[in-house]
C-alpha positions as CSV (number, residue, x, y, z in Angstrom):
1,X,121.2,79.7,90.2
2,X,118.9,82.0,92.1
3,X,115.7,82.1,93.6
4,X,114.0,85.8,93.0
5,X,112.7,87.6,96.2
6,X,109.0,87.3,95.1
7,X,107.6,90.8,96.2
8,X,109.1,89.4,99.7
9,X,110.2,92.3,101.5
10,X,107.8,94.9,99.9
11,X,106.0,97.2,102.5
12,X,104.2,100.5,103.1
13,X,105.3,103.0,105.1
14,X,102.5,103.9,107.3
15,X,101.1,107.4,107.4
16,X,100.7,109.3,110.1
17,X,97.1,109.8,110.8
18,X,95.3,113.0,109.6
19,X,94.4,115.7,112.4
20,X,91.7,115.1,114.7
21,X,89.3,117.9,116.3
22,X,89.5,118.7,119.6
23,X,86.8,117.9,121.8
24,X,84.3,119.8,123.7
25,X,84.7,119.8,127.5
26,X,82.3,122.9,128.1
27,X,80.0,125.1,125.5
28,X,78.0,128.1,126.5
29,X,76.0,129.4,123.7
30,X,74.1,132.3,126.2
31,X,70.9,130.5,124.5
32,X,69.5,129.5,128.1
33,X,68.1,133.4,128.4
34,X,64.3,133.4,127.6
35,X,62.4,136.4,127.8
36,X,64.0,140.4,127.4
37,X,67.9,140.6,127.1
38,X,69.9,140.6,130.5
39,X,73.5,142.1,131.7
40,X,75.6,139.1,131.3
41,X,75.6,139.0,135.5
42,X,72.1,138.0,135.6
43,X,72.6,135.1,133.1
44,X,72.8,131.7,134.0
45,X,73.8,128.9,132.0
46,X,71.6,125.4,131.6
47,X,71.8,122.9,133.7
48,X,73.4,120.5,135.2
49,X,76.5,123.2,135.8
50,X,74.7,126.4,135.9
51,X,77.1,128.6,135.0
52,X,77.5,132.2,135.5
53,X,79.6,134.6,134.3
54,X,81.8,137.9,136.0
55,X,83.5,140.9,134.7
56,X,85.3,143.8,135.4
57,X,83.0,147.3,136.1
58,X,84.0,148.8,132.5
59,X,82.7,146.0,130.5
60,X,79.2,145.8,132.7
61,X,78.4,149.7,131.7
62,X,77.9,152.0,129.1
63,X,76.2,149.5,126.3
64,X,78.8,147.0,127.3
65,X,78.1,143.6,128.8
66,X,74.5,142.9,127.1
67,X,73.4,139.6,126.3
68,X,71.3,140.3,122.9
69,X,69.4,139.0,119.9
70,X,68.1,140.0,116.5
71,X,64.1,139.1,118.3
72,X,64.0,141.5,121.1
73,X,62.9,144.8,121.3
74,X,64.3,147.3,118.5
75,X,64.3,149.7,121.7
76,X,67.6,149.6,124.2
77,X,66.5,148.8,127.5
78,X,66.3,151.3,129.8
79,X,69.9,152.2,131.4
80,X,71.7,150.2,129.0
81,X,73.7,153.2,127.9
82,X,73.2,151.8,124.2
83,X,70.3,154.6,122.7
84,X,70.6,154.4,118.8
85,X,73.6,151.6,118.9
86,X,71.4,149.2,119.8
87,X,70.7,148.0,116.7
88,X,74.4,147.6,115.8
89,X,74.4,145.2,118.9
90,X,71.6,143.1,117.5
91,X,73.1,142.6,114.1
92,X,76.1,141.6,115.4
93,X,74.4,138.6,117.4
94,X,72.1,137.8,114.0
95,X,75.4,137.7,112.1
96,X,77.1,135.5,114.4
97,X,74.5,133.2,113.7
98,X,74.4,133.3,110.4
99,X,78.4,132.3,110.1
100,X,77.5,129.3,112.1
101,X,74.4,128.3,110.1
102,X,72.4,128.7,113.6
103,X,68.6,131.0,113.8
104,X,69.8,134.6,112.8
105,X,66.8,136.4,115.0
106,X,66.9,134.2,117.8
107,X,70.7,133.7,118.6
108,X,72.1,135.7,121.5
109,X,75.2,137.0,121.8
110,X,77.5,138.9,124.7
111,X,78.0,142.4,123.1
112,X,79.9,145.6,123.7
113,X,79.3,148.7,122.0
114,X,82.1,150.6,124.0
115,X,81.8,154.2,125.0
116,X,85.1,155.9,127.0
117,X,87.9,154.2,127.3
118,X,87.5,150.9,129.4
119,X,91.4,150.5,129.8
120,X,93.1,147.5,128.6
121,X,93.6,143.9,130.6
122,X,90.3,144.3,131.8
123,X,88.1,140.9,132.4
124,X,85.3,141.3,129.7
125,X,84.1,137.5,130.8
126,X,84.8,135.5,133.1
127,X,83.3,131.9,134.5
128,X,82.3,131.7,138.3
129,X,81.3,128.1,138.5
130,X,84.6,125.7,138.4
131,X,84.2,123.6,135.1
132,X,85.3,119.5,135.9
133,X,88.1,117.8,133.8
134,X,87.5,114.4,133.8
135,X,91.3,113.9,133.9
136,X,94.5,115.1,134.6
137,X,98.0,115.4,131.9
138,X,95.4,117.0,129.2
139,X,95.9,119.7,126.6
140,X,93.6,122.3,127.1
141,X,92.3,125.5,124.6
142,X,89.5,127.4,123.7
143,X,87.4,128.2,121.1
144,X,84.8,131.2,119.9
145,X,82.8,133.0,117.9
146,X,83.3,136.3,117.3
147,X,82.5,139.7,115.4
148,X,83.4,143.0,115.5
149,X,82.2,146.4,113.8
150,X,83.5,149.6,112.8
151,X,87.0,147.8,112.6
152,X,87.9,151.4,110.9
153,X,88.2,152.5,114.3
154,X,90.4,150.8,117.5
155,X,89.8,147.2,117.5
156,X,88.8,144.3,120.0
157,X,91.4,142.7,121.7
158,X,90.7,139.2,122.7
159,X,93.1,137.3,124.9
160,X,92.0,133.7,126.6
161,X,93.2,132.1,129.6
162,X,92.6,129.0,131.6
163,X,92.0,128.8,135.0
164,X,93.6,126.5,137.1
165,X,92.0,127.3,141.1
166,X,94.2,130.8,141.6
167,X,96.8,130.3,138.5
168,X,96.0,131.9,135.2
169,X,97.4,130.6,132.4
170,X,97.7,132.3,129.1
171,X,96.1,130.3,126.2
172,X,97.3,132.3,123.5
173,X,100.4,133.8,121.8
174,X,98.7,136.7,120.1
175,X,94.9,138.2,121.2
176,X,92.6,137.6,118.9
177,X,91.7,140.5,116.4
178,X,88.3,140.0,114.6
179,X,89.1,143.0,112.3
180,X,92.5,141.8,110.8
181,X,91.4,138.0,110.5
182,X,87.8,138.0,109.8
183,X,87.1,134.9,108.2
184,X,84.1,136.8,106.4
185,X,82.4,140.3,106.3
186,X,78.9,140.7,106.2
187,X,76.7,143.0,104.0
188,X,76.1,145.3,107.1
189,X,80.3,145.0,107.4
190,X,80.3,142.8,110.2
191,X,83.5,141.2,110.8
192,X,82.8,137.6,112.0
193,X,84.7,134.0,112.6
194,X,85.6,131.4,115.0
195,X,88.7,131.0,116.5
196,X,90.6,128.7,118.8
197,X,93.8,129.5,121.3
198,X,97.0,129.4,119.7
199,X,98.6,127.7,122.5
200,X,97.2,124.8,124.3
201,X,97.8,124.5,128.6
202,X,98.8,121.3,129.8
203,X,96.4,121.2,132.6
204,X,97.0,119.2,135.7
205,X,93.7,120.2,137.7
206,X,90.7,118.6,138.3
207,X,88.6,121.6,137.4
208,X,88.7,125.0,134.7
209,X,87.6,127.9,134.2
210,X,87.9,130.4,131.5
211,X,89.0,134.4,131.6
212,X,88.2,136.7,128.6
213,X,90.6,140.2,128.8
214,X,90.5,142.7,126.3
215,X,93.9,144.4,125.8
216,X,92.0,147.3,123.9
217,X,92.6,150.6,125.8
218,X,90.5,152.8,123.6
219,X,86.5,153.2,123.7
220,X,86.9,155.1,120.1
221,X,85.4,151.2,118.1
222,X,86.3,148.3,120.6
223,X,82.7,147.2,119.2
224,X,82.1,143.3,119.4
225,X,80.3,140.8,120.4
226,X,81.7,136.8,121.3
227,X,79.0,133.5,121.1
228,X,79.6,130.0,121.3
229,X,82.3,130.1,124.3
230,X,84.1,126.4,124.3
231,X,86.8,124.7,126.1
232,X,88.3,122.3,124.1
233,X,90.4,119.1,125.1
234,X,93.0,119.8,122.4
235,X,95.7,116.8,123.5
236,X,97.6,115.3,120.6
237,X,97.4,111.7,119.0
238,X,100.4,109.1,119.2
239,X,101.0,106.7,116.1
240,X,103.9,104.1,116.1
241,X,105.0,102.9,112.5
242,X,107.8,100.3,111.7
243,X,109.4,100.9,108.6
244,X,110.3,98.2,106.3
245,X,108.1,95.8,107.7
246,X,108.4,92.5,107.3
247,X,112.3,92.8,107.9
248,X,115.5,90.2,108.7
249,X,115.8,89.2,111.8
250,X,119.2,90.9,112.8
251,X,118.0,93.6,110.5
252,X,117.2,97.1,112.1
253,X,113.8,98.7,111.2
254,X,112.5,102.2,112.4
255,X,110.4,102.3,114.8
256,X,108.4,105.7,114.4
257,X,106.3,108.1,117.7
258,X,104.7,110.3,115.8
259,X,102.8,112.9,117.5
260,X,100.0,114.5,115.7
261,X,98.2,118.0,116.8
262,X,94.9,118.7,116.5
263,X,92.7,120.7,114.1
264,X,93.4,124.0,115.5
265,X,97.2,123.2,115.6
266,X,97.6,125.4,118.9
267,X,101.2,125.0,120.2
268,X,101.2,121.9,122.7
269,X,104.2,122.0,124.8
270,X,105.2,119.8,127.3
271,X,104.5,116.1,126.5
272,X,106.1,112.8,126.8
273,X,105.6,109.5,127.1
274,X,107.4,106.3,128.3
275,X,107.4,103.1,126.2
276,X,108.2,99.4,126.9
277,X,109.2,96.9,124.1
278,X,108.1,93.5,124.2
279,X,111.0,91.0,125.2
280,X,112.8,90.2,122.3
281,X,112.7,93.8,120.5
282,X,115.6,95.5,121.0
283,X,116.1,99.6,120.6
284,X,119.8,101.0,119.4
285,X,120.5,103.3,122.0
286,X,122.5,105.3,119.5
287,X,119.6,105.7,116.7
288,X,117.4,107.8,118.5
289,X,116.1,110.9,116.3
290,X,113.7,113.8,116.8
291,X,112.5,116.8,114.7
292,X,109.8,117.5,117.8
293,X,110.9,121.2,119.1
294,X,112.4,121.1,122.3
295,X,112.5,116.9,121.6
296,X,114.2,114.7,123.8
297,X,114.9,110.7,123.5
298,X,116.6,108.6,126.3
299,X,116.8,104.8,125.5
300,X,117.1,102.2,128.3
301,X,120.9,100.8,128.5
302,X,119.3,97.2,127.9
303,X,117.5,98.5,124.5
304,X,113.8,97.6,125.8
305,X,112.6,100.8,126.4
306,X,112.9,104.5,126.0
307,X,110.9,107.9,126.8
308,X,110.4,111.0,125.3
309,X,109.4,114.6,125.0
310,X,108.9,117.9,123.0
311,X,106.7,120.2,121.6
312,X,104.4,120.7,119.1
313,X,105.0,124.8,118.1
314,X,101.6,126.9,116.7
315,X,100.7,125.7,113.5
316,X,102.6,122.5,113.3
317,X,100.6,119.2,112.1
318,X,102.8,116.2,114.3
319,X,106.1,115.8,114.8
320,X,107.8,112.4,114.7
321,X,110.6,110.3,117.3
322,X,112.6,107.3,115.3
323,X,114.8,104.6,116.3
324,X,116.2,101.4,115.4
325,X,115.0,98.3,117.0
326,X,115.6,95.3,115.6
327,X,115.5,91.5,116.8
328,X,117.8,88.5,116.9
329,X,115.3,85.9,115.9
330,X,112.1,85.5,113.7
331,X,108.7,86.3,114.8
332,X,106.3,89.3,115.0
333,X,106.1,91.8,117.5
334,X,103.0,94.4,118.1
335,X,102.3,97.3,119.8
336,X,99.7,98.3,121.5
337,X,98.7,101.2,124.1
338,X,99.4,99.0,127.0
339,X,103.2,99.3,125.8
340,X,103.0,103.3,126.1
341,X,103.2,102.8,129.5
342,X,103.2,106.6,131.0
343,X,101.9,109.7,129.0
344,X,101.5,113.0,129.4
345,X,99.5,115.6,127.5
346,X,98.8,112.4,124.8
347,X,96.5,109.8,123.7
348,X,97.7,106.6,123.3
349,X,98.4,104.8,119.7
350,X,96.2,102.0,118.4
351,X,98.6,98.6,117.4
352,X,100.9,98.3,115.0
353,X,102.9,95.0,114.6
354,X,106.5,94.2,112.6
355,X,107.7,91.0,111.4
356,X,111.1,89.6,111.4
357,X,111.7,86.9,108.8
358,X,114.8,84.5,109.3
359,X,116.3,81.9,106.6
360,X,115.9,78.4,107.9
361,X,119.8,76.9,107.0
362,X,119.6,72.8,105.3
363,X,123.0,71.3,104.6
364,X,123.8,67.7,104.1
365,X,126.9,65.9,102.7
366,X,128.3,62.2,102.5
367,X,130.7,60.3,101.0
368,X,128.7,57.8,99.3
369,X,124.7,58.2,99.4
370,X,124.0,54.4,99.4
371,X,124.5,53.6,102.9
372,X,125.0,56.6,103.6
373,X,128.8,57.1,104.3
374,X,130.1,59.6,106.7
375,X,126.8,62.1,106.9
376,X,126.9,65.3,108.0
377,X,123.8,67.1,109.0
378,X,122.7,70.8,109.7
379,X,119.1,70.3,109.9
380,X,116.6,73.3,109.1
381,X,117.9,75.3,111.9
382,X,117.9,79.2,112.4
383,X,120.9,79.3,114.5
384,X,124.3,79.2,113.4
385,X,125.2,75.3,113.4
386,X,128.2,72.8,111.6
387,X,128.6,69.2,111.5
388,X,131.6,67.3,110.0
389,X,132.4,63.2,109.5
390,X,135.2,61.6,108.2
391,X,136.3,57.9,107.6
392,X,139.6,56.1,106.7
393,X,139.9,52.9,104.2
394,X,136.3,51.8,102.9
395,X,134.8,49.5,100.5
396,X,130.8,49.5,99.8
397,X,128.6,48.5,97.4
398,X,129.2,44.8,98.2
399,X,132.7,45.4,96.8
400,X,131.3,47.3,93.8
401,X,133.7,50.3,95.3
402,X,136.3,51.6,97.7
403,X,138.0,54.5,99.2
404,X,140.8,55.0,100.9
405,X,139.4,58.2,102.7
406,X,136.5,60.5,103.0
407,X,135.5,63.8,105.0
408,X,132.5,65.6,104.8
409,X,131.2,69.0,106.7
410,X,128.0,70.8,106.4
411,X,127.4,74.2,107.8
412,X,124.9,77.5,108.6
413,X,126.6,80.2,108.7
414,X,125.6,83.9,109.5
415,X,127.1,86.7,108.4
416,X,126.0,90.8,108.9
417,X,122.5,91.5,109.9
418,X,120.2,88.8,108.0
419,X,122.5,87.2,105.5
420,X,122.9,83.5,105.8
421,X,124.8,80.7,104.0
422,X,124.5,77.3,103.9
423,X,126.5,75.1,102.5
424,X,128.0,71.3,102.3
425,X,131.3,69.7,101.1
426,X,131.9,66.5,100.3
427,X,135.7,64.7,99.5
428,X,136.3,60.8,98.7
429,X,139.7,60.1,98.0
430,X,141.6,57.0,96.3
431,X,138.0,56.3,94.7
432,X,137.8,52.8,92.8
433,X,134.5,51.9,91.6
434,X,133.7,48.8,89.3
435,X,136.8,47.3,89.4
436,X,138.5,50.0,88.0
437,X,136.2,50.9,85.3
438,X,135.8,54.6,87.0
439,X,138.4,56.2,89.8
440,X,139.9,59.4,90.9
441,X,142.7,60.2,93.2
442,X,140.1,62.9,94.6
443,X,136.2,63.9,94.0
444,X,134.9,67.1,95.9
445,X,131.3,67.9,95.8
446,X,130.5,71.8,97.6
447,X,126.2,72.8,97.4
448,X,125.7,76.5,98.7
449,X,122.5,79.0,99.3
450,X,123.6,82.3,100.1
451,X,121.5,85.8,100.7
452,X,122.3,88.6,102.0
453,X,119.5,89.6,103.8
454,X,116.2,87.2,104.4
455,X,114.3,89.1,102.3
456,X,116.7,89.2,99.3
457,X,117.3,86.9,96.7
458,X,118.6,83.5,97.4
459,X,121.5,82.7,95.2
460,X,122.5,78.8,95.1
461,X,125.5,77.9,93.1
462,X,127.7,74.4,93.2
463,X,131.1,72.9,92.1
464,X,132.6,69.8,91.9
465,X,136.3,69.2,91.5
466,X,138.0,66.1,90.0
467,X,141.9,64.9,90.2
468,X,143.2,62.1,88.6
469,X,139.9,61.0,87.7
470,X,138.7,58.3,84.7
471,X,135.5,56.9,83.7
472,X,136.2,53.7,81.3
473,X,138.6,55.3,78.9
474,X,137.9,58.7,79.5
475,X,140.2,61.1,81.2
476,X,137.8,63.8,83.1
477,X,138.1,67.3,83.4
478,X,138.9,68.8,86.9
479,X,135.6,70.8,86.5
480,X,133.2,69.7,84.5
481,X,130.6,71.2,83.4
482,X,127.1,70.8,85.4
483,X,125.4,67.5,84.8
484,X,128.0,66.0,81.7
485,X,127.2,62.6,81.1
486,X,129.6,59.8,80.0
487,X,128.3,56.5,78.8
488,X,129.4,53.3,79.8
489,X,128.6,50.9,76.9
490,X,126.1,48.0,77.7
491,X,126.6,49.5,80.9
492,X,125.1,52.4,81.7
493,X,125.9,56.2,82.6
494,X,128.1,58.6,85.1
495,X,127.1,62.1,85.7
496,X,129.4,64.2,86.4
497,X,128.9,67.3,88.5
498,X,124.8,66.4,88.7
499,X,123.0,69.7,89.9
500,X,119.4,69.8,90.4
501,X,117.7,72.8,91.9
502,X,115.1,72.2,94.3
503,X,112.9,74.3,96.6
504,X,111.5,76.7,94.0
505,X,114.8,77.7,93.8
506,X,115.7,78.0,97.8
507,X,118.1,75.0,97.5
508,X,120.5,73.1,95.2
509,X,121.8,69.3,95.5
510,X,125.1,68.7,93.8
511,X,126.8,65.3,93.3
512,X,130.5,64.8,92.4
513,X,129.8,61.4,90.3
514,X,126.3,59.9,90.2
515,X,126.7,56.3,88.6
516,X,123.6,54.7,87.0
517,X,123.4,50.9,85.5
518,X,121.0,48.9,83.5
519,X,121.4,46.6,86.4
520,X,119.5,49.3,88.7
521,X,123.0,50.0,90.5
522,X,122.5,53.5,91.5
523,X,125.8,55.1,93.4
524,X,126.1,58.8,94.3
525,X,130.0,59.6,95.7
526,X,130.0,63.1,96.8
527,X,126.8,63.8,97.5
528,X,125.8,67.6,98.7
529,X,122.5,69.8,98.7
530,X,122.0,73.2,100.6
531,X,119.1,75.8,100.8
532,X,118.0,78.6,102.3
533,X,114.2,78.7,103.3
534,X,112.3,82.2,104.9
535,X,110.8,81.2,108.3
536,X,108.3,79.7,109.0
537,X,109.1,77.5,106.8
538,X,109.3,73.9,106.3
539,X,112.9,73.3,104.5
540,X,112.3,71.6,101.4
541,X,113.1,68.3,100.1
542,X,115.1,67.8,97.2
């Protein structure tokens, strides 16, 4: 007989949460320049920070360095070095606007329309004013807007790094080339997008800056123009996931870091964290797994903690860490970001939680159930437990029977992971019951509930076993058959190997002989029941 798991068990496996976008630390988009257009020296950001900008010589000269829109005069200033190109420069700041669904006349735009050859590595932008980071162990990048013309010529080179006091530190693997990856091309065959660094800086400081070079060499093209100038806080997202949940206690379950990237999916390289289990969740120090790049896991020797590292490479959504915790007893266990208790370069996770379900072990046995004779008892218990009784030469029933012997033992047992038994056994020998009318040199009575895990299905199966056994002039099989009847004429009955499931199935009761008289005489020898029951619980009552 068997109790089906019910949907017990089922789960879903939680997804690793989408990518985020990074956010905006800094934004200068050269918009606080009223009146005729300036070298990009003379411009100053708004308030509160102010900032200003630097560059080397050959990007301030010769129609380089000019902060422009569609609305000021069609005429180059005077000394600009720009003459009939000055138009170019202004279409260029109306189509940066335009890809970015801003005023296409009134946008302004840092432009170069380069004449000679500036040289490449030189600063074409540069902040002055430190930038504050709010705080330390963050993932740094940048982001712009930019175009470039007559890409049939030598194109712009754009390669961003982050400033940290005097260390510069690249922000990208390859410079950014309008002309190959436009992400449109206007009518006038302006080349135009926005794009963010390829690979994030793990910055430590209190402070940033930003540094613009152009590796272009040649003055033949080089034409562009950049808006829209961000720094981005680009630091990855941690998710923890168990996987099955609910799960046997004893059971292992993975236990999932996953590290997601932002939206620009620069390469993040560098991060870790350090996690503490709650008591009673223990890690496998043998299970740890990684596909992060460059990915290390170190489990504490007890099992209640680990810490880990890696990368996230350019392009790469998350990355995942797995082990195998599991726990010795029911109950459920959550965490939270308090448990991720050191990070680096990463936001904490919000909470997840597991459950570990346990099977509750019942087992009673006696020799006769009337008084009762010779109980044993394991009692709704989650721990392994046994119990055993025996008694010599007994007569009950106000002489209505006797034995000359009896044991009986009841036990929870456990077995690998989750699986749990329960079972009870029963024996009366040298039975003599109504003066004769039924006896058997030996009746044995065994109830089990077995599963092998707690959230499988609970199988619970009985047998009795008779020797030398009679009911009036009947001679009885050693095994009957579940519940065979015999009648006693003007008597009454005896069941034989009574089974009765109880517990929607969790639990069965088996009796060797159950005796039953007009008279209301009512004898049970052998008397067994078992079950199995998922915490919390309670254990059922036959």
């Amino acid at each position: 007989m068997s109790e089906p798991a019910s949907g017990v068990g089922a789960h879903l496996v939680a997804a690793a949460p989408a990518p985020r976008a990074a956010t905006v630390l800094f934004e200068e988009g050269f918009e606080n320049a009223p009146g005729v257009p300036r070298p990009l020296t003379a411009y100053t950001g708004a308030p509160p920070l102010a900032e200003t900008y630097t560059a080397d010589p050959a990007w301030l000269t010769v129609c380089n360095g000019w902060l422009v829109s569609a609305a000021d005069p069609a005429t180059a200033p005077a000394g600009s070095g720009c003459g009939t190109s000055w138009p170019s420069l202004q279409a260029m700041a109306s189509a940066l606007a335009e890809w970015t669904g801003g005023d296409p006349v009134g946008n302004h735009a840092v432009t170069a329309y380069t004449a000679g050859n500036p040289g490449a590595g030189k600063t074409q932008l540069e902040t002055v004013q430190p930038i504050p980071v709010a705080s330390t162990g963050r993932f740094l990048t940048f982001s712009v807007d930019a175009a470039a013309v007559n890409c049939f010529a030598a194109h712009p080179l754009l390669e961003f790094s982050l400033l940290d006091e005097q260390r510069v530190v690249p922000a990208f693997t390859d410079p950014i080339d309008t002309c190959d990856d436009a992400r449109t091309v206007t009518a006038n065959g302006t080349h135009v997008g926005t794009y963010a660094g390829d690979d994030a800086v793990l910055f430590s400081g209190s402070s940033v800056g930003v540094r613009m070079v152009n590796a272009q060499a040649s003055g033949t093209g080089n034409d562009g123009a950049i808006d829209n100038l961000r720094i981005m806080d680009a630091t990855p997202q941690l998710s923890t996931a168990f996987d099955p949940d609910p799960v046997g206690a004893g059971d292992p379950t993975a236990l999932t870091f996953t590290v997601t990237n932002t939206t620009e999916k620069a390469a993040k390289r560098g991060w870790s964290i350090t996690e503490q289990l709650p008591p009673g969740l223990v890690a496998d120090p043998d299970s740890a797994t990684t596909n992060c790049s460059s990915g290390t896991v170190a489990v504490a020797p007890d099992g209640h903690g680990l810490t880990a590292g890696g990368d996230l490479t350019a392009g790469q959504e998350s990355c995942a860490i797995t082990i195998r915790v599991t726990s010795a007893r029911s109950g459920t266990y959550t965490l939270c970001a308090t448990a991720t208790t050191a990070r680096h370069g990463i936001d904490p996770p919000g909470c997840t939680s597991v459950t570990f379900v346990a099977l509750l072990m019942d087992a009673h046995a006696q020799a006769v159930a009337a008084a009762p004779l010779a109980p044993s008892d394991v009692t709704c218990t989650e721990d392994p437990a046994t119990d055993g009784a025996q008694l010599g030469n007994t007569h009950f029933g106000s002489s209505t029977g006797a034995f000359t012997s009896a044991a009986t033992h009841a036990a929870g047992t456990a077995g690998m992971g989750s699986a749990r038994t329960a079972t009870s056994t029963a024996t009366v020998n040298g039975l003599h019951l109504l003066s004769g009318l039924i006896s058997a040199g030996t009746a044995t009575a065994t109830a089990t509930a077995t599963a092998p895990t707690a959230l499988d299905t609970i199988t619970a199966t009985g047998t009795t076993t008779l020797t030398g056994a009679r009911v009036g002039n009947t001679t009885v099989a050693a095994h009957p058959a579940p519940n065979t009847v015999i009648t006693l004429p003007q008597l009454g009955t005896v069941t034989l190997n009574e089974q009765r499931v109880y517990g929607d199935g969790h639990g069965l009761v088996v009796n060797a002989l159950h005796v039953r008289l007009s008279d209301g005489t009512d004898i049970v020898v052998g008397g067994t029941r078992a079950s199995l029951t998922r915490t919390p619980g309670p254990c059922p009552s036959p």
